[in-house]
N, C-alpha and C positions, 0 to 999 in steps of 0.2 A: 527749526525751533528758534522763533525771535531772541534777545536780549530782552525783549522787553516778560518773555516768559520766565525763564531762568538764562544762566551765563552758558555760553558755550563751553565744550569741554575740549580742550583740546585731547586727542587722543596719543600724540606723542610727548605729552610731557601733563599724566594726571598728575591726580593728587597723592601722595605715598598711601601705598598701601591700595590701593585701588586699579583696578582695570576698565579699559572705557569702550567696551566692545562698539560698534557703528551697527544702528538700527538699520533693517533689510527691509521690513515690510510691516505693515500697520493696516489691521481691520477692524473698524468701528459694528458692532455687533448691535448693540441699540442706544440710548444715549444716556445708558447706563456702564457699557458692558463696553470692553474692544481688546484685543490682544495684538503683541506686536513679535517680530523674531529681531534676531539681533547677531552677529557674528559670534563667534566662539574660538578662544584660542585653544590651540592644540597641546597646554598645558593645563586645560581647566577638568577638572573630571568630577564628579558627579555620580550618585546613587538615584536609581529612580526614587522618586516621592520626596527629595530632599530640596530645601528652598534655600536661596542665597538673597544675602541682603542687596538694593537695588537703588537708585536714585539719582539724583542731577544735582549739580551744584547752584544754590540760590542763595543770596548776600555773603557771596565769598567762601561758603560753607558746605562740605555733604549732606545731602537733605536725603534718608534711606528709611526703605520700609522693608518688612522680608516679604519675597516672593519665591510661590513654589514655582522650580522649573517645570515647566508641562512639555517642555521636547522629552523625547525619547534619550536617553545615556549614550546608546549610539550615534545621533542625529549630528552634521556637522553646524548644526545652527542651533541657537537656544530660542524657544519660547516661552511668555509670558500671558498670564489671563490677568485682567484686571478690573477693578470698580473706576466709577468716574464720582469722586466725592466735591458736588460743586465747589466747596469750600476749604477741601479735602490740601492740605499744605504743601503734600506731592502730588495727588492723584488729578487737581486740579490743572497743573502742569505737566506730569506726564504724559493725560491725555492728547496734547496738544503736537507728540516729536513726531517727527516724520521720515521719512529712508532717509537715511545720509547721516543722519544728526548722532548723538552719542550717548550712552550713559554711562553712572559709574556703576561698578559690581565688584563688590567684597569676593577677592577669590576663595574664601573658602565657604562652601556649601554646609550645611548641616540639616537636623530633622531628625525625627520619632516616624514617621509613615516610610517605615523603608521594612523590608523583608527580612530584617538580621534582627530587627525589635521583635519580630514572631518567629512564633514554634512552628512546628510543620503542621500543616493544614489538609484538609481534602477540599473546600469550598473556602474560597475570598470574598466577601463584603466590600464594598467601597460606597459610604454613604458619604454624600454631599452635599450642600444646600449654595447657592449662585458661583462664583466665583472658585471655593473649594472643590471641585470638581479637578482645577490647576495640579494636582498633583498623581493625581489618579490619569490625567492624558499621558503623563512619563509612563505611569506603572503599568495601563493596558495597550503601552507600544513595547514593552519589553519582552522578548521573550522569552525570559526567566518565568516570568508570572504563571504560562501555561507549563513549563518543566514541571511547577513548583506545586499546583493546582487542577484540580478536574475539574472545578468549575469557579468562573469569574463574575460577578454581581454586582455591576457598575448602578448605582441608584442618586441620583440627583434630583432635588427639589427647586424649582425658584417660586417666584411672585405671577411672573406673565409666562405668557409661552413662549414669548420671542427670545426669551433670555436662554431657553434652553438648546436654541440652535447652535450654538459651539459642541453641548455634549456630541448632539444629532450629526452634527459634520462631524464631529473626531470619530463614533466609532463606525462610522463610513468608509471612510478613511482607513480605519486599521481593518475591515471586511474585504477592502478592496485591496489594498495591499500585496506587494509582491511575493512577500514572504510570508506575514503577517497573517494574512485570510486564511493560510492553511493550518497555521497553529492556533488561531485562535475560534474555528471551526467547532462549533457546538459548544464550544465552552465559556463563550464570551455572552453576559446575557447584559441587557440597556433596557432600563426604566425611566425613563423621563417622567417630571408628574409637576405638575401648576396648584400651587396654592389658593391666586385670585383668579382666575379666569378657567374657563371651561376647555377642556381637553382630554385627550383619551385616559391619561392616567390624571388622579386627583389628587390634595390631600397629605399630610407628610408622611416620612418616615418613619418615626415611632408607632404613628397609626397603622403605616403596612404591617408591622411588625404584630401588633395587638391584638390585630382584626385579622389575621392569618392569611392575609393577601402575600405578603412575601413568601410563607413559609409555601400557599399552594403554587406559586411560580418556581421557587428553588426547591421543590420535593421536600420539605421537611420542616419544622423549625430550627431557630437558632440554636445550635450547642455548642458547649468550648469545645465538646471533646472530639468534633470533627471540625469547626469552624472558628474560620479569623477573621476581623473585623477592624475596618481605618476608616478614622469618623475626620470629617474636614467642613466647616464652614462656620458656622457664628457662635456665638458665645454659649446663650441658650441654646442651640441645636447641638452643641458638645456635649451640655452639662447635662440633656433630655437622654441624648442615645447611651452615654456614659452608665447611664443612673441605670440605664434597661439591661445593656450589655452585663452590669454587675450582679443586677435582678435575677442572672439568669445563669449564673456562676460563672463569668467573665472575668480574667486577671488582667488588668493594665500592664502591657510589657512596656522595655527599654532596650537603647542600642545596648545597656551592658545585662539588664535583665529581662529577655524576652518572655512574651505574654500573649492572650488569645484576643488581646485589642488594642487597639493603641489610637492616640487621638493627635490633632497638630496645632497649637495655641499659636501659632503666628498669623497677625494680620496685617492689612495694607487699609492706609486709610488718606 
């Protein structure tokens, strides 16, 4: 990462209050999208679906946006999904670090999309739309989720199709898995679907919901009184599923009052 991007950090001596894990590895996904992993100390700990604030230091300064972690709670590295905003004050620079280089991170983690905000469930929901997906890669490497669950319903929207290849690699990844594939054996189900472009699934989410496309993939329609529900991506796609899940006798939970949905207001820009 130049000088001329942002300042270097040194990792022995950040800035108070900050930790400056050193980037491992960085993959450009399309010239939208890339995700990078990054060291993790052995004092930082973490709930799946929980995001921690992120950033590089530029004119002197922390410059931080929140990011959900998407490694797994057990994983000795952390990962990150993220946008490329051309103009974007971090994301314009972030995109740019490479292995070796540093960032900073707020060590404490926080978040609404963790399992202690819900009541006990028989089926999981996880709707997404680009990016938001980021917290949901923690929650279906855990394997709490399948303890906790008979069935897992990862569902993610984008624009293109090429955007959706991170979902496509991660639950590969957890099928193939050492451990992972056997717990999550029939219970893990992956909806990918394109907005603008033609692909096998179409169309959004509130739409699968309406038109009874989810209900005939997951047996059933949505109810609270078997199902729970973590909505993660833009603003509108919050305020859309929100509005259905309530429609449908839906309570918004919290870490101190849990609930048969819960949604995550943090973004990266």
């Amino acid at each position: 990462m130049s000088q001329s991007v942002a300042a270097k950090i040194d990792p022995a001596n950040p800035p108070d209050g900050f930790l400056a894990p050193r980037v491992l590895s960085v993959r450009h996904y399309t010239d939208r999208l890339f995700a990078f992993t990054t060291e993790r100390q052995a004092s930082f700990r973490f709930r799946s679906g929980e995001f921690v604030m992120i950033g590089l230091e530029v004119n002197g300064k922390p410059l931080l946006r929140a990011y959900s972690i998407a490694s797994p709670n057990w994983e000795e590295q952390l990962e990150f999904y993220s946008i490329k905003v051309p103009d974007g004050p971090l994301t314009s620079r972030l995109q740019e670090i490479a292995p070796g280089d540093h960032i900073l991170m707020r060590p404490k983690p926080v978040g609404t999309l963790v399992f202690d905000a819900l009541l006990p469930g028989k089926r999981l929901f996880l709707f997404s739309t680009g990016t938001g997906i980021a917290p949901f890669a923690s929650i279906i490497r855990d394997p709490e989720v399948y303890e906790k669950f008979d069935h897992v319903f990862l569902l993610q929207t984008c624009r293109e199709v090429a955007e959706l290849q991170y979902g496509i690699d991660l639950v590969r990844s957890v099928r193939e898995h050492e451990f992972l594939a056997e717990l999550c054996r029939d219970k893990l189900h992956h909806i990918p679907a394109a907005t603008r472009e033609p692909f096998e699934n179409s169309g959004r989410i509130d739409a699968w919901i309406e038109d009874g496309r989810l209900a005939g993939i997951a047996g059933g329609e949505l109810s609270p009184e078997t199902d729970r529900v973590m909505i993660c991506g833009s603003m509108a796609m919050l305020q859309t599923l929100k509005a259905v899940c309530e429609g449908r006798g839906f309570q918004e939970g919290s870490n101190a009052d849990p609930g048969q949905f819960v949604i995550e207001r943090a973004f990266v820009g």
